[in-house]
C-alpha positions in Angstrom: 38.7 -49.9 28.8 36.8 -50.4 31.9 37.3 -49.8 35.0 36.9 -52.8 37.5 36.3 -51.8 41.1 33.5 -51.5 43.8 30.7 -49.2 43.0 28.8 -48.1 46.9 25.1 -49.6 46.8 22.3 -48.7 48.9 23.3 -51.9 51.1 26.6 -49.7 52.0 24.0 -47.0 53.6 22.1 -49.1 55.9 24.6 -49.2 58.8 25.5 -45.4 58.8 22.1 -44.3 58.6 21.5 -46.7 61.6 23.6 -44.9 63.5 22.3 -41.5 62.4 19.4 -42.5 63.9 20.3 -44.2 67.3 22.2 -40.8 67.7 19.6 -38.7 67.1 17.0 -41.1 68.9 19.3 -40.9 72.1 19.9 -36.8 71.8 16.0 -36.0 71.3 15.6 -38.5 74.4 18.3 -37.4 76.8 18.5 -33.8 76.1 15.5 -32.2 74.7 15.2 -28.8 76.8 18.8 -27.8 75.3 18.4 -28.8 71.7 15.5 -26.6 71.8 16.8 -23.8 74.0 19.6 -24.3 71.0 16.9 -24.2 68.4 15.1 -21.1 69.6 17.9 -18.8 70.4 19.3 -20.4 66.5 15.8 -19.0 64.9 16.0 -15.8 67.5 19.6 -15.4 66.1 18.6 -15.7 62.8 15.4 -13.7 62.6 17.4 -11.2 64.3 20.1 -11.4 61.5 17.6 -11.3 58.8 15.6 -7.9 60.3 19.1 -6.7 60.8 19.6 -7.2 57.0 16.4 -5.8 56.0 17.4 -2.7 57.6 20.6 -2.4 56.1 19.6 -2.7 52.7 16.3 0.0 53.8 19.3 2.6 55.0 21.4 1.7 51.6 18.4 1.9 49.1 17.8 5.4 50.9 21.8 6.2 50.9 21.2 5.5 47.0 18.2 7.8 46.4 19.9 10.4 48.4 23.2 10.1 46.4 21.1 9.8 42.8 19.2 12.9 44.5 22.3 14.8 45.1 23.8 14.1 41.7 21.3 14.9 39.6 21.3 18.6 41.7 24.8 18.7 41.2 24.6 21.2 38.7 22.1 23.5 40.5 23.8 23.6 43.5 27.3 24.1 41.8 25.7 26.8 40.2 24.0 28.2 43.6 27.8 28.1 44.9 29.1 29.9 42.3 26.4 32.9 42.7 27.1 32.9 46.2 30.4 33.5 46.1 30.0 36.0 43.6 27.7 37.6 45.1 29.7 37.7 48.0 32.7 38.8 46.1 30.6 41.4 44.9 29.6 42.7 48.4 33.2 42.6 49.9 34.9 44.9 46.8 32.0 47.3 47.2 33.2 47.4 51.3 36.5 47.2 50.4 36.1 50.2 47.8 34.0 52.2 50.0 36.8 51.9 53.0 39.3 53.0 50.5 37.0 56.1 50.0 36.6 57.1 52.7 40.7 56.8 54.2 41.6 58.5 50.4 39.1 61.5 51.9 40.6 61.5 55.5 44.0 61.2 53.7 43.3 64.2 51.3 41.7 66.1 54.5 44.6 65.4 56.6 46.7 66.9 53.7 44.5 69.8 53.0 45.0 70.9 57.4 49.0 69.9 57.0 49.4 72.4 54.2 46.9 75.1 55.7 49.1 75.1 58.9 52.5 75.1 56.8 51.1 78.0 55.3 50.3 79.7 58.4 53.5 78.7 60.0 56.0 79.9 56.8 53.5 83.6 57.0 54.1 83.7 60.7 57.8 83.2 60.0 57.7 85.3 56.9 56.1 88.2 58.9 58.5 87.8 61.6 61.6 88.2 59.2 59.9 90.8 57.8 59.0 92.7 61.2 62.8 91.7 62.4 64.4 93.3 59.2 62.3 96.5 59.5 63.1 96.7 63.0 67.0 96.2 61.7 66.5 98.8 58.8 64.9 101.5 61.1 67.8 101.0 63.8 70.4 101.8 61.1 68.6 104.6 59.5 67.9 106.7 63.0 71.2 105.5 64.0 72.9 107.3 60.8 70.7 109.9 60.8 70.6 110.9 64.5 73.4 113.3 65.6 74.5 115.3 68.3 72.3 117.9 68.3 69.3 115.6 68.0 70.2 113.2 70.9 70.1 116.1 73.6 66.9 117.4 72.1 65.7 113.9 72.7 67.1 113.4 76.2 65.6 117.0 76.8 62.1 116.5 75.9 62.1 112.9 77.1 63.1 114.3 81.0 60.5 117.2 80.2 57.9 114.3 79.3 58.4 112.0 82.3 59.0 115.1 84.8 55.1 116.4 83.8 53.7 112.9 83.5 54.7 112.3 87.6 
């Protein structure tokens, strides 16, 4: 089969590309400082566009190296982190150990000048019973053993004592 129908020829592209031109012709003629005031700030634009690209694909090549860079130390640095902290670790259980040395000391001194005084304080009260008691035991022994006779004699020399010493 075959198709029957009108196939364009270069006769068909005389007229438009007559007009084309008149156009043109007429736009260069009448208007020439704004198609190229158009033209240059069009190249400006795009020169501008093209540096801008350069530099964005300078900063992403160097965004690249440094992110290669940073991967390839990844293990270095993870293992620089992990020494710090350690190390670090290391330094606050030895100031935490040496803080809880020094309170168990003031804690065991504290203790040691609590009990010393308890001490002194239950031998201050011991004596005192003890003193109190003797004191008790003396008063009931003169008082059974004083009598009569005894008490004058005693009121005698007593007056006899205070009448010389005045």
């Amino acid at each position: 089969m075959t198709e029957h129908g009108a196939h364009p020829g270069v006769g068909s592209l005389f007229l438009p590309l007559v007009n084309f031109l008149l156009f043109a012709g007429l736009l260069v003629r009448l208007l020439p400082g704004p198609i190229r005031e158009f033209f240059r700030q069009r190249t400006a634009r795009l020169r501008e566009a093209l540096a801008a690209g350069k530099r964005a694909l300078a900063e992403a090549e160097e965004t690249r190296a440094t992110l290669e860079r940073d991967v390839r130390e990844l293990p270095s640095t993870i293992a620089n982190l992990k020494a710090d902290i350690r190390s670090t670790a290391d330094r606050q259980r030895a100031n935490l150990l040496e803080v809880a040395r020094r309170a168990a000391e003031r804690i065991r001194g504290d203790a040691r000048l609590l009990a010393e005084h308890e001490v002194a304080a239950a031998r201050h009260a011991l004596r005192t019973e003890v003193v109190e008691e003797a004191i008790r035991l003396a008063t009931d022994l003169i008082r059974g053993g004083i009598r009569g006779e005894d008490q004058e004699r005693l009121v005698r020399d007593f007056v006899q004592s205070a009448g010389t010493a005045g």
